[in-house]
N, CA, C and O atoms as CSV, one atom per row, in Angstrom:
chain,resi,resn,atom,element,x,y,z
A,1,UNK,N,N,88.470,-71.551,-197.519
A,1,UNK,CA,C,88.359,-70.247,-198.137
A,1,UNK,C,C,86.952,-69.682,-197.934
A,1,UNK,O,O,86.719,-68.582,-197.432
A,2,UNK,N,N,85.867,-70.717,-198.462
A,2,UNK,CA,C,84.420,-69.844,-197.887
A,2,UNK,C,C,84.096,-69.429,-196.284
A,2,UNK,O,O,83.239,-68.666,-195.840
A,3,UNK,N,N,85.093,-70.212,-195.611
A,3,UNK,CA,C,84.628,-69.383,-194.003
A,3,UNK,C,C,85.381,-67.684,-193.905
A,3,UNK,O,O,84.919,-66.855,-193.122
A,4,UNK,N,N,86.663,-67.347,-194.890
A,4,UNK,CA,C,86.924,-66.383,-194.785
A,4,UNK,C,C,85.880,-64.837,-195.116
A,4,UNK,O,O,85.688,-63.704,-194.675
A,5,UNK,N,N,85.278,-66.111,-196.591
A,5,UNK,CA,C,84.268,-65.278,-197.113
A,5,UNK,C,C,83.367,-64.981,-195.939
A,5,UNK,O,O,83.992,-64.172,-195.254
A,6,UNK,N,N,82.310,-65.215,-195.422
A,6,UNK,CA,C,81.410,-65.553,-194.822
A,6,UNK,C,C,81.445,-65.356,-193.349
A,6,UNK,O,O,80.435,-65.223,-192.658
A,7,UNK,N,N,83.057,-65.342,-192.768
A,7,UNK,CA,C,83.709,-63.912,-191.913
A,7,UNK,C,C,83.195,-62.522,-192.042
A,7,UNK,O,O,82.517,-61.788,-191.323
A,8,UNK,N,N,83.988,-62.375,-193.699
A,8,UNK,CA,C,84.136,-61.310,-194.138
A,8,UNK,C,C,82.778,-60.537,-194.158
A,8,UNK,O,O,82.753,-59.453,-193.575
A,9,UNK,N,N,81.655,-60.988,-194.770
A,9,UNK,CA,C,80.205,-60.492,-194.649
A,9,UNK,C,C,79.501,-60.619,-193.443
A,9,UNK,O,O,78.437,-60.018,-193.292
A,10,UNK,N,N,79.847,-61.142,-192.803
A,10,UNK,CA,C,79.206,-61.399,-191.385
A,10,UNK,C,C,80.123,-60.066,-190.537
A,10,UNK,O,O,79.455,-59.305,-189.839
A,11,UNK,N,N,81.302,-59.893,-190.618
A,11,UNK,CA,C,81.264,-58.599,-190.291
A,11,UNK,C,C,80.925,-57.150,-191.048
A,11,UNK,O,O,81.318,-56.165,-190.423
A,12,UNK,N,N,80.433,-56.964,-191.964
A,12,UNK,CA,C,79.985,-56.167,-192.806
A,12,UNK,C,C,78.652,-55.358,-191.930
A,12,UNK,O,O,78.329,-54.212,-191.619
A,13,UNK,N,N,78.116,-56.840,-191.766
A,13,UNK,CA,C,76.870,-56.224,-191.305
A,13,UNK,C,C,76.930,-55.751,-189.933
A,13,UNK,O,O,77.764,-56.062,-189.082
A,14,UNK,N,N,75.400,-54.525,-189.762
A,14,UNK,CA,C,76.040,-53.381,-188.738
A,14,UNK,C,C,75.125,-53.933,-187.394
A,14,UNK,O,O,75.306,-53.390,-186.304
A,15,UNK,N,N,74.039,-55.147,-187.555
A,15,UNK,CA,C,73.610,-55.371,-186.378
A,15,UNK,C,C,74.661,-56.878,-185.901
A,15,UNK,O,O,74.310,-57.615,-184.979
A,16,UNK,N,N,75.696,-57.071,-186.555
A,16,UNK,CA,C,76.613,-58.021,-186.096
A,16,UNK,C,C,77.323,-57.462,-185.009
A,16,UNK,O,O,77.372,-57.770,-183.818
A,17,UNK,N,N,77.924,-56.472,-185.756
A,17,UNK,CA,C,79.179,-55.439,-185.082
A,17,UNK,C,C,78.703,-54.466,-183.961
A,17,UNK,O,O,79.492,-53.906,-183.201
A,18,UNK,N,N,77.355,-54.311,-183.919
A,18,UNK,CA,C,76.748,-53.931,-182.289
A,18,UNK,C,C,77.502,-54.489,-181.226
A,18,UNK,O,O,78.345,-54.181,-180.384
A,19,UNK,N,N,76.452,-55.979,-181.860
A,19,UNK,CA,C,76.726,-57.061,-180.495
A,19,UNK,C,C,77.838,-57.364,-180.161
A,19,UNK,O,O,78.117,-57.423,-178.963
A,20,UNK,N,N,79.122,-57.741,-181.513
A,20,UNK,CA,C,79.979,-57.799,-181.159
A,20,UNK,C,C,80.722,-56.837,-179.888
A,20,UNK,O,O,81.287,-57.169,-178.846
A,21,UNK,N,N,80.421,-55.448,-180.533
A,21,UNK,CA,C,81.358,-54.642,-179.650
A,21,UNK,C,C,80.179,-54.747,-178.144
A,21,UNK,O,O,80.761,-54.904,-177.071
A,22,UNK,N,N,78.806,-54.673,-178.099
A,22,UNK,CA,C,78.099,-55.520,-176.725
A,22,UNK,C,C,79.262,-56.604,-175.938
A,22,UNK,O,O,79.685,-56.508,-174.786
A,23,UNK,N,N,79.539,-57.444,-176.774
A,23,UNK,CA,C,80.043,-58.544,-175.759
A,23,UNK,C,C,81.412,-58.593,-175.229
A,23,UNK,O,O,81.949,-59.096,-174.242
A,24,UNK,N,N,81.845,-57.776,-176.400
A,24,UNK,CA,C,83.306,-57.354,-175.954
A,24,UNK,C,C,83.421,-56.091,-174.472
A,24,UNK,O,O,84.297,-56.060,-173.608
A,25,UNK,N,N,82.452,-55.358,-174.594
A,25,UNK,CA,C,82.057,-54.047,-173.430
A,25,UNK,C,C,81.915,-54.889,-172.101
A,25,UNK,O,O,82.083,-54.488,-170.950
A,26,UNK,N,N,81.541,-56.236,-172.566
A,26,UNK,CA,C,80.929,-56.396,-170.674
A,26,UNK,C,C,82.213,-57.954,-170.917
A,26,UNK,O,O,82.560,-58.755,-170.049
A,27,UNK,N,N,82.476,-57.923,-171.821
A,27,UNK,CA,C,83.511,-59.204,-171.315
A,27,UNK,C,C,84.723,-58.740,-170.802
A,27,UNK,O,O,85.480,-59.369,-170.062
A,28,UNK,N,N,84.916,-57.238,-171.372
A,28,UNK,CA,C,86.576,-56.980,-170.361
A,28,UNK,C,C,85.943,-55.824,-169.509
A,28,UNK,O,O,86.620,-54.834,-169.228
A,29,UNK,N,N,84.692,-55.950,-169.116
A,29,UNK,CA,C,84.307,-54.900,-167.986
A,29,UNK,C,C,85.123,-54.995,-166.459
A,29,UNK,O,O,86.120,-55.695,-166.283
A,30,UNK,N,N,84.687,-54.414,-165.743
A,30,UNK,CA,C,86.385,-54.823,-164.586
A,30,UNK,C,C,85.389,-55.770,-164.097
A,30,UNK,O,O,85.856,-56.889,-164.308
A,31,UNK,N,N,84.076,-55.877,-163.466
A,31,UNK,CA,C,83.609,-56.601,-162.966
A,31,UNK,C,C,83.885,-58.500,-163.230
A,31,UNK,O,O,84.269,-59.295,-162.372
A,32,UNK,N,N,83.569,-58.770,-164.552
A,32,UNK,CA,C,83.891,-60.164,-164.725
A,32,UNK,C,C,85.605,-60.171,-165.282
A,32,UNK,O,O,86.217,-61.214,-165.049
A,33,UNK,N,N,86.186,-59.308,-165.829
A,33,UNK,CA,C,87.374,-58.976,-165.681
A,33,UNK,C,C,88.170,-59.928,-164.439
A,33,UNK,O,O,88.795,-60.979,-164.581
A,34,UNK,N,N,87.825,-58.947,-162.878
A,34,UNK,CA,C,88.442,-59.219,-161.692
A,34,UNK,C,C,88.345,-60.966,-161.606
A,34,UNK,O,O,89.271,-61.766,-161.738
A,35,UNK,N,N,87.193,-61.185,-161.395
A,35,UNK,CA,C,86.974,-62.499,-160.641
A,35,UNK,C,C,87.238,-63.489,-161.915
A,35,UNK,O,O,87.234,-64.673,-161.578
A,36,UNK,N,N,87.485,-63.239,-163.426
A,36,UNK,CA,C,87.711,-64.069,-164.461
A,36,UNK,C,C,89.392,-64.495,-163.824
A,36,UNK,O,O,89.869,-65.559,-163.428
A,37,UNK,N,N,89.902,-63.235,-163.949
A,37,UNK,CA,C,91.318,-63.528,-163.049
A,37,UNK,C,C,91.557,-64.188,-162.688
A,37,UNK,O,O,92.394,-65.030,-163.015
A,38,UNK,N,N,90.719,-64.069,-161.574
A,38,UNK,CA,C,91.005,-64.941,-159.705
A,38,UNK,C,C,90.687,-66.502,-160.050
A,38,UNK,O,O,91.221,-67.490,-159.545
A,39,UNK,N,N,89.484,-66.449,-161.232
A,39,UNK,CA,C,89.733,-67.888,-161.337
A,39,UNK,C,C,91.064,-68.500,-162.066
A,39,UNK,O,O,91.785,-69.465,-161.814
A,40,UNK,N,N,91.060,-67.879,-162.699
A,40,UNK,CA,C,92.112,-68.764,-164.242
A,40,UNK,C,C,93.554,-68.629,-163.317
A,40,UNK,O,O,94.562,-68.966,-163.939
A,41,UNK,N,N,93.775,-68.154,-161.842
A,41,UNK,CA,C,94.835,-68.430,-161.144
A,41,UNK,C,C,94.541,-69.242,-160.236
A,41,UNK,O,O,95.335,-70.180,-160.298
A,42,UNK,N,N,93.766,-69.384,-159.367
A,42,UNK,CA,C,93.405,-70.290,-158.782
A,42,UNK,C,C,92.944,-71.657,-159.541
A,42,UNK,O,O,93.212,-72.581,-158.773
A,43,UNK,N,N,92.287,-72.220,-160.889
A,43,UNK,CA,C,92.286,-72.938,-161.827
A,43,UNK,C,C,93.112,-73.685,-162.479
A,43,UNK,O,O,93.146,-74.912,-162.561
A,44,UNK,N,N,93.990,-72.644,-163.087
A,44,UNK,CA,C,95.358,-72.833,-163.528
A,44,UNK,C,C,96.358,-73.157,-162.780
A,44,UNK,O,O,97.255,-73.923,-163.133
A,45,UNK,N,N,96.269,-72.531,-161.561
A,45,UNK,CA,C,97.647,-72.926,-160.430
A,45,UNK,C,C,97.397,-74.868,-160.426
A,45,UNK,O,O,98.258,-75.727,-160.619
A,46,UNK,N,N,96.076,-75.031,-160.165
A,46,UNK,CA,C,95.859,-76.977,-160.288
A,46,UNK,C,C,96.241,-77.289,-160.801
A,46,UNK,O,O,97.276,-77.934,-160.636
A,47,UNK,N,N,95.461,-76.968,-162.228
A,47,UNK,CA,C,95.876,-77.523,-163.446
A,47,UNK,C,C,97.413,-77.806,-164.001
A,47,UNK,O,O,98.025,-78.658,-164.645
A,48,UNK,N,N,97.646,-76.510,-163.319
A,48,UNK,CA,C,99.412,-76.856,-163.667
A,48,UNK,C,C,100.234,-77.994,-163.093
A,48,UNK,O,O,100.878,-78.863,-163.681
A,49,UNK,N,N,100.014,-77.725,-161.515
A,49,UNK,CA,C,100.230,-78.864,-160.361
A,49,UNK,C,C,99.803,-80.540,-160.814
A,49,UNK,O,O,100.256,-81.608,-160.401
A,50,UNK,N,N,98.861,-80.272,-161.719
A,50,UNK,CA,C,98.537,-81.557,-161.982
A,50,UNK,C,C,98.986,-82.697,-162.972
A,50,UNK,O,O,99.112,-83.912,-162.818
A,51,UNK,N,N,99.273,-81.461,-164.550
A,51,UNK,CA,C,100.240,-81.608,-165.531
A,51,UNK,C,C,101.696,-81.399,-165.336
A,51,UNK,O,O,102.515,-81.753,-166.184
A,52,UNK,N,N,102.059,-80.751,-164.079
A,52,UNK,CA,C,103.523,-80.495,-164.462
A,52,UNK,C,C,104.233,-80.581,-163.029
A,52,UNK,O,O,105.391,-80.283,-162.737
A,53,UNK,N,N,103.312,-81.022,-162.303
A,53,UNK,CA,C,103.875,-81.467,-160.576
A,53,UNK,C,C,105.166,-81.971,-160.393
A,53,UNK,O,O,105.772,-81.382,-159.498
A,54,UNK,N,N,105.860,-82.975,-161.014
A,54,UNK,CA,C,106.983,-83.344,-160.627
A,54,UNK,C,C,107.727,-82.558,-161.133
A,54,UNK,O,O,108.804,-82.577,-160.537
A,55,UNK,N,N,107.695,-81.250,-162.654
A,55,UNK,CA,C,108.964,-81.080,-162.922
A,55,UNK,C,C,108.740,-79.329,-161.647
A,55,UNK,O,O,109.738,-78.681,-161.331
A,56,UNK,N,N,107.471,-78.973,-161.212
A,56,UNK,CA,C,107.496,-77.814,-160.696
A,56,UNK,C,C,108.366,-78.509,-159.400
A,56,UNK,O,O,109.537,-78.195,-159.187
A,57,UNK,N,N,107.936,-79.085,-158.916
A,57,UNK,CA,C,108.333,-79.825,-157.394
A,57,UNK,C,C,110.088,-79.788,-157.521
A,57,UNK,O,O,110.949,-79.199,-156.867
A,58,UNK,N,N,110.136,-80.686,-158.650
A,58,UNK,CA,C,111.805,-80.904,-158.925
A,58,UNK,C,C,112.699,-78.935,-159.811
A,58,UNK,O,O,113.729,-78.871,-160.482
A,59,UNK,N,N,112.062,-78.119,-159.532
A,59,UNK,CA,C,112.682,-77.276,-160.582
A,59,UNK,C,C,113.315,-77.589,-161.734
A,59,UNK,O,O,114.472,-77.328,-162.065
A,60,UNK,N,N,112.584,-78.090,-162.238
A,60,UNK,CA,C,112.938,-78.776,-163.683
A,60,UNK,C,C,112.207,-78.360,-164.479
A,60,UNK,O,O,111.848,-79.139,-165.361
A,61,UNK,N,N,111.802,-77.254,-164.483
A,61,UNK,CA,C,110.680,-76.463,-166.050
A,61,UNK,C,C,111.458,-76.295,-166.696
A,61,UNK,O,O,112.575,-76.180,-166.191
A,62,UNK,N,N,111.311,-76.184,-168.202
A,62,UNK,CA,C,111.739,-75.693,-169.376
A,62,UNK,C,C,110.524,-74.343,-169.928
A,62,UNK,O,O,109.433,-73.976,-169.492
A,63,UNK,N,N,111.225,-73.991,-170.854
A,63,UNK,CA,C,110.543,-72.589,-171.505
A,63,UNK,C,C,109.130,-73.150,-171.873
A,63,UNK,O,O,108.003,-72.725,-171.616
A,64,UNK,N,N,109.600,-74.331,-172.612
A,64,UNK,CA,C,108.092,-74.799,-172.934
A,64,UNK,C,C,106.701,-74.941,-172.058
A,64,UNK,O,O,105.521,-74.699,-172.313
A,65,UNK,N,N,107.543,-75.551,-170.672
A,65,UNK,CA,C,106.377,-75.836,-169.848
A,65,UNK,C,C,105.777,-74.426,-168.914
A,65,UNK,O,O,104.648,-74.229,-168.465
A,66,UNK,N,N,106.864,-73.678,-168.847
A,66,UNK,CA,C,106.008,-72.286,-168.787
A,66,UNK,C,C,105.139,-72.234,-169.898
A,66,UNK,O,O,103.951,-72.518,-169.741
A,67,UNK,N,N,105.500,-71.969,-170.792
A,67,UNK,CA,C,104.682,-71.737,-172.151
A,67,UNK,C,C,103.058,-72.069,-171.889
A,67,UNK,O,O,102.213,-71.182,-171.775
A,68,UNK,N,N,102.828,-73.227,-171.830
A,68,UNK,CA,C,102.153,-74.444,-171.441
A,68,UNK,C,C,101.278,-74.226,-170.450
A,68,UNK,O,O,100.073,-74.329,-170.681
A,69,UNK,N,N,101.766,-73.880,-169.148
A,69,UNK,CA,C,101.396,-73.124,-167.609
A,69,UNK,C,C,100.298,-72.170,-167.908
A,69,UNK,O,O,99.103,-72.294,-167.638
A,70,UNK,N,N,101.077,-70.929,-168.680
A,70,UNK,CA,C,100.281,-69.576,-169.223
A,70,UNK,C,C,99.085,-70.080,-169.760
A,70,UNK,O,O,98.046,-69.784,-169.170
A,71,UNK,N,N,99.010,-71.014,-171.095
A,71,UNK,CA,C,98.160,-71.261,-171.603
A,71,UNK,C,C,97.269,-71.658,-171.144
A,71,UNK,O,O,96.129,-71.279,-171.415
A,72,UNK,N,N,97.648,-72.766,-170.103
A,72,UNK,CA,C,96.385,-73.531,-169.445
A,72,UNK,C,C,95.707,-72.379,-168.512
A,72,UNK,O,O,94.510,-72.542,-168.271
A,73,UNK,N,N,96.116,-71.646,-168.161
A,73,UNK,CA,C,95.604,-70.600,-167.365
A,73,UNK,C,C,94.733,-69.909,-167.984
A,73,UNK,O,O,93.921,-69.279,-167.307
A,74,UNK,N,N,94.670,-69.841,-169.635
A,74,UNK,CA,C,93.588,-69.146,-170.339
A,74,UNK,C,C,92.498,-70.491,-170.453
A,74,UNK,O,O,91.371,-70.176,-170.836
A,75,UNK,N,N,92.570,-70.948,-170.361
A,75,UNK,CA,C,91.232,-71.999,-170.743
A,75,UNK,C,C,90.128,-71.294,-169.493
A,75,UNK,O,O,89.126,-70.677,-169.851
A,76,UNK,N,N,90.460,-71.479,-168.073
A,76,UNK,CA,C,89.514,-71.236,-167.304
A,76,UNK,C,C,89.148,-69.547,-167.130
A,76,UNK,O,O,88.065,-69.099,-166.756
A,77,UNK,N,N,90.382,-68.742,-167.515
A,77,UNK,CA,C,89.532,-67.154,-167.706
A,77,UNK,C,C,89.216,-67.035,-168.687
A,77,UNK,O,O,88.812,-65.883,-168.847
A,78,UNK,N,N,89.122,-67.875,-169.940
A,78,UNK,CA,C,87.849,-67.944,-170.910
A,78,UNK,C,C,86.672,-68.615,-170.436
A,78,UNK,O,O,85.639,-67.946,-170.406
A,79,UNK,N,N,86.638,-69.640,-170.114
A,79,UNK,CA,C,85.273,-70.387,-169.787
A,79,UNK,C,C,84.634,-69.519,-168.301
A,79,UNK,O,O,83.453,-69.737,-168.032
A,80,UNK,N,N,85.211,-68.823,-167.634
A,80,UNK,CA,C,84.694,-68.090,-166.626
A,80,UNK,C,C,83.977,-66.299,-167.168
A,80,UNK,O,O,82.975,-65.711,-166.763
A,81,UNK,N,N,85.001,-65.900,-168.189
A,81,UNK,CA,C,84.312,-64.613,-169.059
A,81,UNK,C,C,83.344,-64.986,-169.681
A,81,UNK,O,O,82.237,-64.446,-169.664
A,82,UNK,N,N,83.692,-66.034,-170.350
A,82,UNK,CA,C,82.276,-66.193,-171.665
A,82,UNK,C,C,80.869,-67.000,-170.323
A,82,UNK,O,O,79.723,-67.255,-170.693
A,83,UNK,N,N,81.011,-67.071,-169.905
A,83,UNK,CA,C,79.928,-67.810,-168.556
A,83,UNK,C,C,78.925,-66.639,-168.346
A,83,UNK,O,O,77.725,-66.485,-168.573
A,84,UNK,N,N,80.270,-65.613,-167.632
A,84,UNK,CA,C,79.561,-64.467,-167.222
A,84,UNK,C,C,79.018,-63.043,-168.057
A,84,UNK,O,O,78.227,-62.171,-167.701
A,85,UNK,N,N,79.782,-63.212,-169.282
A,85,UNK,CA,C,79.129,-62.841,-170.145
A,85,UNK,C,C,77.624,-62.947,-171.060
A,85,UNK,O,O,76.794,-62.171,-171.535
A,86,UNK,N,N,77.851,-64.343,-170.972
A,86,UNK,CA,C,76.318,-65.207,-171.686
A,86,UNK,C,C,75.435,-64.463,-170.135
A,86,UNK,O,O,74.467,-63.703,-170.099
A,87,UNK,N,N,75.870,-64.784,-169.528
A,87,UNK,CA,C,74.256,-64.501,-167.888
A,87,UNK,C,C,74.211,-63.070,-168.347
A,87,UNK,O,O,73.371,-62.787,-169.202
A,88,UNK,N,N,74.907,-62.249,-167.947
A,88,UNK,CA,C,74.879,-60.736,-168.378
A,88,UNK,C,C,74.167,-60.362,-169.344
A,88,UNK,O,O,73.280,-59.550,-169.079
A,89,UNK,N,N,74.341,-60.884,-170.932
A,89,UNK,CA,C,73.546,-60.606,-171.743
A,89,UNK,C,C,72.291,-61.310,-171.396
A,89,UNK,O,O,71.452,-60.420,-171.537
A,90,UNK,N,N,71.654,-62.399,-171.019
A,90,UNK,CA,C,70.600,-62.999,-170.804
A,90,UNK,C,C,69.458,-61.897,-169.667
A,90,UNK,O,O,68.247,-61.732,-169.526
A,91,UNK,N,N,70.556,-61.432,-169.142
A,91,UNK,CA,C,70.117,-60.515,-167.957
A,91,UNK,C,C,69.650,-59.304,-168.405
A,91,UNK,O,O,68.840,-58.762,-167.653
A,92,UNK,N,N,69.912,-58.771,-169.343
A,92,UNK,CA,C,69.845,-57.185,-169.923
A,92,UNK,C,C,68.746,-57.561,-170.842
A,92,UNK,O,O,67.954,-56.685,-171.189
A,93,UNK,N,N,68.591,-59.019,-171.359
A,93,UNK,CA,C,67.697,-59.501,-172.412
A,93,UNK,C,C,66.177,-59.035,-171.796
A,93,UNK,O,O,65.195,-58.357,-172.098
A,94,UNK,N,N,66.639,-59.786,-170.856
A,94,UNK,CA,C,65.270,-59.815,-169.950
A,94,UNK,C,C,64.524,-58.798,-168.834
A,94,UNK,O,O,63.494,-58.923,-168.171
A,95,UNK,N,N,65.753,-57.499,-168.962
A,95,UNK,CA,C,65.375,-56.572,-168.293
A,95,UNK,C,C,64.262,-55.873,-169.620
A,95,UNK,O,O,63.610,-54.851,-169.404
């Protein structure tokens, strides 16, 4: 219950909600946008191959393992946005 609190005031404040909307502006900018993409398909296409190779090979997916597929595909266009996001802001820091 106190992290809701402590959410709740942490967005209140107005030099939070700058940055926030800062990181949100350059995290779905098209630039890291595009190539966040290209990874989390090229990433994810492995990853999948790697967890789910015999039933892709055999056409044997279920709903779930799509399910599953999608998801793993967000791990690497998160860790590739928030990457290029952190440099970006570091970059503007220092301009």
């Amino acid at each position: 219950m106190k992290i809701f609190v402590y959410i709740t005031v942490l967005l209140k404040e107005e030099k939070f909600t700058m940055q926030l909307k800062r990181v949100l502006k350059i995290w779905f900018s098209g630039q890291i946008l595009k190539r966040s993409i290209k990874t989390a398909i090229l990433v994810g296409t492995m990853l999948a191959f790697i967890n789910h190779g015999e039933l892709i090979l055999s056409w044997s997916l279920t709903p779930q393992c799509w399910m599953k597929m999608g998801l793993t595909c967000l791990v690497p266009y998160s860790v590739a946005s928030w990457t290029a996001t952190k440099s970006k802001l570091e970059a503007l820091s220092l301009s």
